[in-house]
Biotite code that builds the C-alpha atoms (Angstrom):
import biotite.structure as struc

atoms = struc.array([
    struc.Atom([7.703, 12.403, 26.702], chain_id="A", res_id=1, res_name="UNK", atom_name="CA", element="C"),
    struc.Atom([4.668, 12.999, 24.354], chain_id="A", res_id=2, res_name="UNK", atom_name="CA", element="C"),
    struc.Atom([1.250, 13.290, 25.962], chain_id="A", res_id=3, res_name="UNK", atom_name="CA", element="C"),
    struc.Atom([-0.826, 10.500, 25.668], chain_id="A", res_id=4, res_name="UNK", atom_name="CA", element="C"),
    struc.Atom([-3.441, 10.699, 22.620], chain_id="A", res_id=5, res_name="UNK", atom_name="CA", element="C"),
    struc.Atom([-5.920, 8.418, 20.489], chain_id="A", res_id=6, res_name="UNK", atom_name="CA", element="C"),
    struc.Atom([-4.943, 7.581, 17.245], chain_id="A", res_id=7, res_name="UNK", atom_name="CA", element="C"),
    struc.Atom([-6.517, 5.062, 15.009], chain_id="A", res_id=8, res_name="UNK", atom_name="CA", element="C"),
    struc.Atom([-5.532, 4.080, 11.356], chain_id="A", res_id=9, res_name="UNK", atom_name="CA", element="C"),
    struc.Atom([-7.913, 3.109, 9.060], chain_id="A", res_id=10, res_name="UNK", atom_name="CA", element="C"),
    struc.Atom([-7.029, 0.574, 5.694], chain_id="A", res_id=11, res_name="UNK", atom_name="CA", element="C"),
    struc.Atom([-5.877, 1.853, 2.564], chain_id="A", res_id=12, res_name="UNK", atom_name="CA", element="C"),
    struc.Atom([-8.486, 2.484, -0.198], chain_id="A", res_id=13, res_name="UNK", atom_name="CA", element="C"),
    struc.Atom([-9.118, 2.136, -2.902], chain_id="A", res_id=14, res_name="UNK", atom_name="CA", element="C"),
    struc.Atom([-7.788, -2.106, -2.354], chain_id="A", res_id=15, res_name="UNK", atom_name="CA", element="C"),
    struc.Atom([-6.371, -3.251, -4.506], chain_id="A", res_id=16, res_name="UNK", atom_name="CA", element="C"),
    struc.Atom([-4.903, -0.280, -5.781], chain_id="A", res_id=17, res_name="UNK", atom_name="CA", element="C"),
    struc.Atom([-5.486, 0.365, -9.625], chain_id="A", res_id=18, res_name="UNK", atom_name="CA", element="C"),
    struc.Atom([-4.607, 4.010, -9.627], chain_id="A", res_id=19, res_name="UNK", atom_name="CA", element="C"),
    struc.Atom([-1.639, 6.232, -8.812], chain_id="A", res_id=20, res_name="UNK", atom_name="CA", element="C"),
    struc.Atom([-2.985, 7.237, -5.294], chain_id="A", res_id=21, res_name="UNK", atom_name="CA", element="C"),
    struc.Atom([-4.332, 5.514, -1.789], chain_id="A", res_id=22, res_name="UNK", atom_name="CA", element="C"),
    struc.Atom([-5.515, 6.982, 1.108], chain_id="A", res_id=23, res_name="UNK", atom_name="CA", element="C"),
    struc.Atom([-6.250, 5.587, 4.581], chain_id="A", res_id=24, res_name="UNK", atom_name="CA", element="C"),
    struc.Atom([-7.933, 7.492, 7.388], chain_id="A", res_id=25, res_name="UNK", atom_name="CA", element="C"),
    struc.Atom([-6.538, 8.684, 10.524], chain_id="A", res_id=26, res_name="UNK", atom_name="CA", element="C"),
    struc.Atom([-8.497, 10.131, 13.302], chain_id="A", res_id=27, res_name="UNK", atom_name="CA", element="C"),
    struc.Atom([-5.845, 11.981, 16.098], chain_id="A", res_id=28, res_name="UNK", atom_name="CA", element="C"),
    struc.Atom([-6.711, 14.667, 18.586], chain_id="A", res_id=29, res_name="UNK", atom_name="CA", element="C"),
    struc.Atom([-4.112, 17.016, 17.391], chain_id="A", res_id=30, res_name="UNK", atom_name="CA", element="C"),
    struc.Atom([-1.738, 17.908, 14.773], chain_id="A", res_id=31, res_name="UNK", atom_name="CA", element="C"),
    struc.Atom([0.600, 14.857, 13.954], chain_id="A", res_id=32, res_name="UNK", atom_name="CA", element="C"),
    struc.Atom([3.579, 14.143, 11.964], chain_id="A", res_id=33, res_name="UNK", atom_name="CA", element="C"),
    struc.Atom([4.435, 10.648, 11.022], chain_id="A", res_id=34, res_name="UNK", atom_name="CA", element="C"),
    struc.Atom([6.110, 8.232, 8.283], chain_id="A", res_id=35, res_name="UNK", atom_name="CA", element="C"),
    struc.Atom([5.179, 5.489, 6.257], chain_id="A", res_id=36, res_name="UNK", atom_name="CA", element="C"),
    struc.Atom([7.600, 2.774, 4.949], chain_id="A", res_id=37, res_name="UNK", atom_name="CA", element="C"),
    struc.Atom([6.276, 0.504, 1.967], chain_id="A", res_id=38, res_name="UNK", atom_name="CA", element="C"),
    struc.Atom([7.764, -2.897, 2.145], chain_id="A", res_id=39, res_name="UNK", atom_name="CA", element="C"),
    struc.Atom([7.696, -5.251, -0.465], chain_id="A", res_id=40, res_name="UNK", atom_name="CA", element="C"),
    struc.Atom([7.913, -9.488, 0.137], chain_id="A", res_id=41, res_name="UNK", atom_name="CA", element="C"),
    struc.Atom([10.740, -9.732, -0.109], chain_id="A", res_id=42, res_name="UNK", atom_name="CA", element="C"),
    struc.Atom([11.367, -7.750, 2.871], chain_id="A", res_id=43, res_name="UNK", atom_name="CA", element="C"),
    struc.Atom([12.678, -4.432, 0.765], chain_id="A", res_id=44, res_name="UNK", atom_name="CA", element="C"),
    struc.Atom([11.517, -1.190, 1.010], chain_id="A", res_id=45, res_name="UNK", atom_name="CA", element="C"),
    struc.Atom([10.039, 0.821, -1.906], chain_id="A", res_id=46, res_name="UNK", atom_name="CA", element="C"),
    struc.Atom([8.919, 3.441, -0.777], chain_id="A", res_id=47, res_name="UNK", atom_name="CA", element="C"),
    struc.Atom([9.289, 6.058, 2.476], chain_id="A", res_id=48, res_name="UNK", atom_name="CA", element="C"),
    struc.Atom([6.670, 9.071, 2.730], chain_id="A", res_id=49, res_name="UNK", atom_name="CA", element="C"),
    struc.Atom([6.961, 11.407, 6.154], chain_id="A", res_id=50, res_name="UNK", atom_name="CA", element="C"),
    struc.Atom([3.585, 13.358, 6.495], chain_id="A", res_id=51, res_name="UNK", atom_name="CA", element="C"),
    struc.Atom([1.535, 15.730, 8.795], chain_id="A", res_id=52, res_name="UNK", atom_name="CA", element="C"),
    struc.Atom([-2.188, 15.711, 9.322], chain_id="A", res_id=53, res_name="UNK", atom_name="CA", element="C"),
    struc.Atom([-3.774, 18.915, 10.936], chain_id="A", res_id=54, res_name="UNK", atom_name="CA", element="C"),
    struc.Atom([-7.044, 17.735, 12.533], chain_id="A", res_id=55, res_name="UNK", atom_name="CA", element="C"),
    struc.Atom([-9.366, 14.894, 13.374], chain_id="A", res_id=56, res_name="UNK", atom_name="CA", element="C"),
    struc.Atom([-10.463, 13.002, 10.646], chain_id="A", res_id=57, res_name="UNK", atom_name="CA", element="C"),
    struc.Atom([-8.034, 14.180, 8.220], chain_id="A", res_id=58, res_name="UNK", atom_name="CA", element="C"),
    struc.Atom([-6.724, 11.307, 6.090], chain_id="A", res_id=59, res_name="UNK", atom_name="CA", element="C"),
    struc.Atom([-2.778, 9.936, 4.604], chain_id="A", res_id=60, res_name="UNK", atom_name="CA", element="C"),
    struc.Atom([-2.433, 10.353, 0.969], chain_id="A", res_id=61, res_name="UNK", atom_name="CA", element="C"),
    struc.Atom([0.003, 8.015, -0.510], chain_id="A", res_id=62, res_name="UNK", atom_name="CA", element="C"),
    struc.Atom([1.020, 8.202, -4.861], chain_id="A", res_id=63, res_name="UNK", atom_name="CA", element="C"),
    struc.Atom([1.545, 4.766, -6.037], chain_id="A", res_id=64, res_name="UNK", atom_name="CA", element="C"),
    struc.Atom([2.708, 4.978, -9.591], chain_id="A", res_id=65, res_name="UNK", atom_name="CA", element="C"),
    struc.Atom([6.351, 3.747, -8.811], chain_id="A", res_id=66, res_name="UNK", atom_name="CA", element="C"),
    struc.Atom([5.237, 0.846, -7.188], chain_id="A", res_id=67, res_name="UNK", atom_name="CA", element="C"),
    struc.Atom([4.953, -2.409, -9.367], chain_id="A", res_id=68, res_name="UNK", atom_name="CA", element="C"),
    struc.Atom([1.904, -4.825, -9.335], chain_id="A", res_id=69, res_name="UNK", atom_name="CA", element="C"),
    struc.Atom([2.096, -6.809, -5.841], chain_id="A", res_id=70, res_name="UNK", atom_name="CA", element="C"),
    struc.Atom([1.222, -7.501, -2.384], chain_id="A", res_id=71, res_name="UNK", atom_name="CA", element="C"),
    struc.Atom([2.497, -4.726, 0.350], chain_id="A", res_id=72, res_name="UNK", atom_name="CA", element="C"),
    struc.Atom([3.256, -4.285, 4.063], chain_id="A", res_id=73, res_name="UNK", atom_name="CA", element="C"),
    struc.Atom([2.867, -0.630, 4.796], chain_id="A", res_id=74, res_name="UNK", atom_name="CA", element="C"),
    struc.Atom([4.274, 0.439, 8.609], chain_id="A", res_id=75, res_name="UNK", atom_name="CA", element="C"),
    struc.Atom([2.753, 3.657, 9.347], chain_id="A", res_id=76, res_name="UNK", atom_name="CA", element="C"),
    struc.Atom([4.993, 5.565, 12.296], chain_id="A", res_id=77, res_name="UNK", atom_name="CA", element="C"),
    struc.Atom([3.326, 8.149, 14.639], chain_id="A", res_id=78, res_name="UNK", atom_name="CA", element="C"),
    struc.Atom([4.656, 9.171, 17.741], chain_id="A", res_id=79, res_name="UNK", atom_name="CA", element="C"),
    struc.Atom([6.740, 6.254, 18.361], chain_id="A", res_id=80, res_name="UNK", atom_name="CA", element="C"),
    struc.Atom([3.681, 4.011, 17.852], chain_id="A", res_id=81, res_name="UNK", atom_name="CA", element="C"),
    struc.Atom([3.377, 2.063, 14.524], chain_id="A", res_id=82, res_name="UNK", atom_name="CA", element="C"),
    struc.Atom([0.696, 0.542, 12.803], chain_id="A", res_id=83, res_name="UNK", atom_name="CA", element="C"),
    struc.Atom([0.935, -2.356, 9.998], chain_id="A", res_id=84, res_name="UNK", atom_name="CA", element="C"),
    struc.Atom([-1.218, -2.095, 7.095], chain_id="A", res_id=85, res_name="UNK", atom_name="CA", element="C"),
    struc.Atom([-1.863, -3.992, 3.895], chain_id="A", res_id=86, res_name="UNK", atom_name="CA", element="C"),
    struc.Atom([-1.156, -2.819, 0.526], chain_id="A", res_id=87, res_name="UNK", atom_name="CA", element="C"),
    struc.Atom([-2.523, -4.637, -3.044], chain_id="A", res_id=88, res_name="UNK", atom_name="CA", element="C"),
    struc.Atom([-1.838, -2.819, -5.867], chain_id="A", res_id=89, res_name="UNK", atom_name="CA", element="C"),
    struc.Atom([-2.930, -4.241, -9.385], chain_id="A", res_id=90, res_name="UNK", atom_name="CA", element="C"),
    struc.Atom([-2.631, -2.441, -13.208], chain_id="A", res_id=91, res_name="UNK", atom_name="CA", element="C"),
])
């Protein structure tokens, strides 16, 4: 069983999205590894990214350019714990 540690998940940024990258912040004790699924409205998913973050305050950097123009749900997965997150991206 994995010891018990803080994580928090900040909002993507730049919102809405005009680029072709996000980021969001995540602030965890230790070293994590982790996934994020980008889910479209119609309930599809567009896009999977695994990552790993080293320290505290380190932050998720997520390229964009394959998605099109829309509203997103992003579930970011650490540790068996998962987070919901919004996702705009515009031209």
């Amino acid at each position: 069983m994995p010891e018990n540690i803080e994580i928090i998940v900040g909002e993507f940024y730049p919102q809405p999205a005009t680029g072709n990258w996000v980021f969001a912040s995540v602030y965890a004790q230790r070293r994590i590894t982790g996934r994020l699924t980008v889910v479209d409205k119609k309930g599809q998913v567009q896009l999977t990214v695994p990552f790993e973050l080293e320290k505290e305050g380190d932050v998720i950097e997520m390229q964009i350019h394959a998605l099109s123009p829309g509203d997103y749900r992003v579930f970011i997965k650490i540790m068996g714990e998962e987070w919901e997150r919004r996702l705009q991206v515009r031209n």
